[in-house]
ZAMARGU-4260 file (C-alpha; in steps of 0.2 Angstrom, whole numbers, plus 5000, padded with zeros to 4 digits):
<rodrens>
0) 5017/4833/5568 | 5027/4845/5559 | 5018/4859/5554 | 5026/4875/5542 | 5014/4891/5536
5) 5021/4897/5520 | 5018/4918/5522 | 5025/4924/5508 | 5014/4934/5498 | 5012/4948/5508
10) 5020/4959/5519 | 5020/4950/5538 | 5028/4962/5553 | 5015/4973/5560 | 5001/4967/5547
15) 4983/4968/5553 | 4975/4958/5538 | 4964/4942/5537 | 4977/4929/5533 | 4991/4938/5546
20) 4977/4935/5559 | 4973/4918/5553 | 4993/4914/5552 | 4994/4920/5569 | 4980/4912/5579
25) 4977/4896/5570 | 4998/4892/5573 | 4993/4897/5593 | 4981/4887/5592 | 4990/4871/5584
30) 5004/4873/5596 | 4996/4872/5611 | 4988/4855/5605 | 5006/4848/5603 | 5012/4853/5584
35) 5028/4857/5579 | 5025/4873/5572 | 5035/4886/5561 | 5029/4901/5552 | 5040/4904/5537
40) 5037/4923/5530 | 5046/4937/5519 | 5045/4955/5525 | 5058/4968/5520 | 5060/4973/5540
45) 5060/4959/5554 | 5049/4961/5571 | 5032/4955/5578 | 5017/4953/5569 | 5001/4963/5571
50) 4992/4948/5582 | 4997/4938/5596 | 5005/4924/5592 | 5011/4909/5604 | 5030/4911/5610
55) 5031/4891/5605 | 5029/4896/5586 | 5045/4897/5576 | 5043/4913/5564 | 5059/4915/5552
60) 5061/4927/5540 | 5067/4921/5523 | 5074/4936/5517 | 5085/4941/5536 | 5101/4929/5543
65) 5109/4934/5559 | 5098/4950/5558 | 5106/4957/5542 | 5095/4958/5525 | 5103/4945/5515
70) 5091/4943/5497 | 5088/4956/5489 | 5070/4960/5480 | 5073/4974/5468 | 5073/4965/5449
75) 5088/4971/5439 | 5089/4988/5429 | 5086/4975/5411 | 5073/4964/5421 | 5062/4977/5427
80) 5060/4989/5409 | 5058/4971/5400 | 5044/4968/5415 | 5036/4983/5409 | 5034/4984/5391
85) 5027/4966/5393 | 5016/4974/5405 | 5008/4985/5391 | 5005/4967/5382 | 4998/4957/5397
90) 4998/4959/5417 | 4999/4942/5418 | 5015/4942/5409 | 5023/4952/5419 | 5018/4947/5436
95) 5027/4930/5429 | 5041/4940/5427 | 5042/4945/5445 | 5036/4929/5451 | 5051/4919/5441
100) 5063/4933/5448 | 5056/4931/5465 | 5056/4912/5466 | 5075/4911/5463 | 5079/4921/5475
105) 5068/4915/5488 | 5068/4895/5482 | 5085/4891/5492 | 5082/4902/5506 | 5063/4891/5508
110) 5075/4875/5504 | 5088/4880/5519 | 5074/4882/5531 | 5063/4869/5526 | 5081/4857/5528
115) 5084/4864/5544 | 5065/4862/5551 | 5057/4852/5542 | 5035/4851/5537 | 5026/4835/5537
120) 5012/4848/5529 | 5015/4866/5522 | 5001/4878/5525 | 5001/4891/5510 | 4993/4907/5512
125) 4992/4910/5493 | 4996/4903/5474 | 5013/4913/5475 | 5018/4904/5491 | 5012/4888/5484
130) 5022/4891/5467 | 5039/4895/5480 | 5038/4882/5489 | 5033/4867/5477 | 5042/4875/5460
135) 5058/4884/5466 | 5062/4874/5483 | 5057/4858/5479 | 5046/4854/5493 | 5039/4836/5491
140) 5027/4834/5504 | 5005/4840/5505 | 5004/4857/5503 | 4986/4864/5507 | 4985/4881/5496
145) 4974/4895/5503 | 4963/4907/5490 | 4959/4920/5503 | 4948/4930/5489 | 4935/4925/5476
150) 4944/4910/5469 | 4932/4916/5451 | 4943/4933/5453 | 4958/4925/5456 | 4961/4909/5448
155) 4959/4916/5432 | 4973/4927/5435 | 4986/4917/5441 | 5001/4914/5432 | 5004/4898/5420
160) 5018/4893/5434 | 5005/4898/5447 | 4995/4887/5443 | 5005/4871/5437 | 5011/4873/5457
165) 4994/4876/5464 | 4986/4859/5453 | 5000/4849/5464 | 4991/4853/5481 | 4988/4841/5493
170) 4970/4852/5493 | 4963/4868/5492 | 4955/4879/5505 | 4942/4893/5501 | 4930/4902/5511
175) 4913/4898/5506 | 4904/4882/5502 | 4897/4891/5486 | 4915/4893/5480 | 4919/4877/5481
180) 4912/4870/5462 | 4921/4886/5457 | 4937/4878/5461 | 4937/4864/5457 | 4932/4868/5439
185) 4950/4876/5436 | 4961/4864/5446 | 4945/4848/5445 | 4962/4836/5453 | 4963/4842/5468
190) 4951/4841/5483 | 4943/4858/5489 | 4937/4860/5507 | 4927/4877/5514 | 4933/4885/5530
195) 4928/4905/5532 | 4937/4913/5544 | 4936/4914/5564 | 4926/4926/5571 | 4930/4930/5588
200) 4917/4935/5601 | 4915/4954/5602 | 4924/4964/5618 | 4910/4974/5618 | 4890/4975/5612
205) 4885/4989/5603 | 4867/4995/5605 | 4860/5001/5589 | 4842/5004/5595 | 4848/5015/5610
210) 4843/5035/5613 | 4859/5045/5608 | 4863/5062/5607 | 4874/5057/5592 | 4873/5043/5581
215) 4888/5033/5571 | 4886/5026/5557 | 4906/5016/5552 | 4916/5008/5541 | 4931/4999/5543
220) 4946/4995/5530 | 4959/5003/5521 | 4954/5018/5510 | 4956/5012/5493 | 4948/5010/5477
225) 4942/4993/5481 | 4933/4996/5498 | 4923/5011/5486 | 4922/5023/5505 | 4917/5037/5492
230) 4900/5028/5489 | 4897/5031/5506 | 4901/5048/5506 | 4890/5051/5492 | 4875/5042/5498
235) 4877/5050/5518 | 4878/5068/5509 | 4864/5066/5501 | 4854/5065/5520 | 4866/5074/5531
240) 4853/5088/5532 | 4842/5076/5536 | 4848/5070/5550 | 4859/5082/5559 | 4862/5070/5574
245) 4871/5057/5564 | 4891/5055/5557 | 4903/5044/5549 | 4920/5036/5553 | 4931/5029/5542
250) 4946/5018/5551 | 4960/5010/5542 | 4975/5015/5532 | 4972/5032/5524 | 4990/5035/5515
255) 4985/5032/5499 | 4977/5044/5482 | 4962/5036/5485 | 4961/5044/5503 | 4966/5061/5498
260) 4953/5062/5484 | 4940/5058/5495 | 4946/5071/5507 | 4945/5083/5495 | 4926/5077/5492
265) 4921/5076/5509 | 4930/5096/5511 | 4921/5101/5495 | 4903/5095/5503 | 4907/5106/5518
270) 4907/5087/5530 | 4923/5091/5535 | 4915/5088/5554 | 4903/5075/5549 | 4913/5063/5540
275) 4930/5058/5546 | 4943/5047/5542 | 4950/5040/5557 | 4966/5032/5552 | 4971/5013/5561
280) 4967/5008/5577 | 4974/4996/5589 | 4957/4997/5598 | 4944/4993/5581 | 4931/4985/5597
285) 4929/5002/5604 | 4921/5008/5588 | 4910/4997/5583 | 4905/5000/5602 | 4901/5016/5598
290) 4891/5013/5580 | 4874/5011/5576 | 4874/5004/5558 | 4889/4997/5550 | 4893/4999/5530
295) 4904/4992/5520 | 4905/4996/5501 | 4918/4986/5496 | 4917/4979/5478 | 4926/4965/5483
300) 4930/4953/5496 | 4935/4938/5503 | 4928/4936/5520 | 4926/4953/5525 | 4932/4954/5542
305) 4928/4969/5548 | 4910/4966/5543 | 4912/4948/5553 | 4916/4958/5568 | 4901/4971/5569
310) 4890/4958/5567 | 4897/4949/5582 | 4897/4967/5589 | 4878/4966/5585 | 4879/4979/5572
315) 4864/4981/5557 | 4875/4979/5542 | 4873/4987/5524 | 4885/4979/5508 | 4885/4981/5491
320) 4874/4963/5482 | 4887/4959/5468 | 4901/4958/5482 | 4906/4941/5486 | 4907/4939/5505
325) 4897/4953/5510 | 4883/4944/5501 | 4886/4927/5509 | 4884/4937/5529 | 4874/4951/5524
330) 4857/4942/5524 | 4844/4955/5516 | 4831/4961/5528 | 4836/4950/5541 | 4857/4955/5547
335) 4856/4972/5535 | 4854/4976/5517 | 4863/4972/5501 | 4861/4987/5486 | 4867/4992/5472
340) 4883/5001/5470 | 4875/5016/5464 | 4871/5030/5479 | 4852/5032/5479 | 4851/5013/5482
345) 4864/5015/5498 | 4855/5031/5502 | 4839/5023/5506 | 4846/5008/5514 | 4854/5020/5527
350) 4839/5031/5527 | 4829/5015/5535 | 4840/5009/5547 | 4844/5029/5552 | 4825/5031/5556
355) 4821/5015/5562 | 4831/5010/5580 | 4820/4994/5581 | 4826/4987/5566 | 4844/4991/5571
360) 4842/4984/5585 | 4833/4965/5575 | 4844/4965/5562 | 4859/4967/5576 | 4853/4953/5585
365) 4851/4942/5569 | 4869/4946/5564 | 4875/4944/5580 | 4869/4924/5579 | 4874/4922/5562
370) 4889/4923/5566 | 4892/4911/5578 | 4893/4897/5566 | 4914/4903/5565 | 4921/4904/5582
375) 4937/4901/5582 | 4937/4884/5589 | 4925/4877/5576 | 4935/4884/5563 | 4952/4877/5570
380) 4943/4860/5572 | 4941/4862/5553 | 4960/4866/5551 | 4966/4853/5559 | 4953/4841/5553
385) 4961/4844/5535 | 4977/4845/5539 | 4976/4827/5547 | 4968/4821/5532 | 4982/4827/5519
390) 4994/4823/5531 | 4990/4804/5526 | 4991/4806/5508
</rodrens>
């Protein structure tokens, strides 16, 4: 079987997100039980991805021929000022100006490909990809569409040709059971199947309950708005004094406003030596090795990964409650604890797990099981259990 991964909603060479990983092991994975597989993606620059990937997978770029840049994706001068003052009316107007823009120039560049290699079934790693490959190129066969967030977050969002695309899906894949109903009541024709994401064994086993001259309490993610690190910074300056023996590392992409201001925090609470922000990492097993509690304040999430991986690392884990994913791993009192996303609520979370190496060391265990349920060969089953089925539709 002929088997194509649409990746064009995000950026693809050098990417270490949840659906580059997914793209990458799950296409491994297929290949080596006999599929005919291609990754199709769009990246401004051409070159490896982030993960491994199986020298058997065909990865084209849409936008490069003969290694020359050959589409281009800036709108016009008149498309982009019109894109903007509808913006001031409605976001979702404008990101359909965009995404009609986009799907003409991409629509027979997918086509040529798809011609030239062709799917049996399209994997689509978002609504956009869906709405490029079934709208502007004219794809006829099962597409399966991925909504790697809160489908309640996204699906109201997505554009009206978004979603005209995404209701001809073969099916729709989310990541938890509880989402499903939540699908299905905004596209109530198509089938909707949970697979969560592979978690692969840790390299190492941290040991939270251990004696140590200094402790580590990290957090793992880009610095953004959206992962909400400065909560954390709040609620661990509010017990640094308290206890001199423990700090905090922040690892993932710090380049942005949202990292600066924090930095500026951090250097206006005199931490400056307590609370670091690490930048990326080719080696993220090595610190959550080193950790003793793993926090994540994100506001919202998919399936958080990172989180995923301390637990397997045998980390206690502390979330916020009203953030999807984090709430479905972090069981309360048993793998961590879920709080409020207000700082005395994560202060006192910390505070008990910082005092108390047992329960570290219990609630690591706990996660460390939990998470067993998604090794990667389970969730691959999964795949290629669905992919079989809509492959006979």
């Amino acid at each position: 079987m002929r088997i194509t991964i649409a990746h064009f909603g995000t950026h693809y060479v050098d990417m270490p997100g949840g659906v580059e990983k997914l793209t990458c092991y799950l296409s491994s994975d297929l290949v080596k039980k006999g599929y005919d597989v291609t990754v199709l993606y769009r990246d401004g620059i051409e070159g490896q991805p982030h993960f491994p990937i199986d020298s058997k997978v065909r990865q084209l770029n849409i936008l490069f021929e003969n290694g020359h840049k050959v589409v281009s994706e800036k709108l016009p001068f008149t498309l982009r000022v019109y894109r903007e003052l509808a913006r001031l009316f409605s976001q979702k107007k404008a990101q359909g100006i965009n995404a009609e823009f986009k799907g003409r120039q991409y629509g027979p560049r997918i086509r040529r490909f798809l011609n030239e290699y062709p799917a049996d079934v399209i994997l689509s790693c978002s609504a956009p990809s869906t709405k490029y490959v079934i709208t502007n190129a004219d794809y006829q066969g099962p597409v399966i569409t991925m909504f790697r967030g809160d489908p309640a977050v996204q699906m109201p969002l997505l554009s009206d040709e978004e979603r005209k695309a995404v209701a001809k899906s073969a099916a729709i894949q989310v990541l938890w059971p509880s989402k499903v109903e939540v699908a299905k009541k905004y596209f109530p024709g198509v089938p909707v199947v949970a697979i969560g994401n592979a978690v692969f064994p840790a390299k190492y086993q941290a040991t939270p309950g251990k004696e140590k001259e200094k402790h580590l309490i990290s957090c793992v993610g880009n610095v953004s708005g959206r992962k909400n690190q400065k909560l954390l910074v709040q609620a661990f300056a509010a017990l640094a004094d308290r206890y001199p023996d423990w700090n905090v590392e922040f690892w993932g992409e710090k380049s942005t406003h949202y990292a600066r201001s924090m930095e500026e925090e951090i250097k206006a609470k005199h931490l400056g030596e307590r609370i670091l922000l690490k930048g990326k990492t080719n080696h993220i097993e090595e610190v959550y090795y080193r950790s003793d509690i793993f926090c994540i304040p994100s506001t919202s999430e998919g399936f958080p990964q990172g989180l995923a991986e301390a637990m397997s690392a045998g980390l206690p884990c502390i979330g916020l409650k009203t953030c999807g994913g984090t709430n479905e791993l972090i069981h309360e009192g048993e793998t961590g604890f879920l709080v409020d996303n207000e700082q005395i609520s994560l202060s006192k979370a910390l505070s008990a797990l910082m005092d108390d190496a047992d329960i570290r060391m219990r609630m690591g265990k706990s996660g460390r099981e939990l998470v067993q349920q998604y090794k990667p060969d389970c969730m691959w089953a999964l795949w290629e259990e669905l992919i079989q089925n809509v492959s006979k539709t």
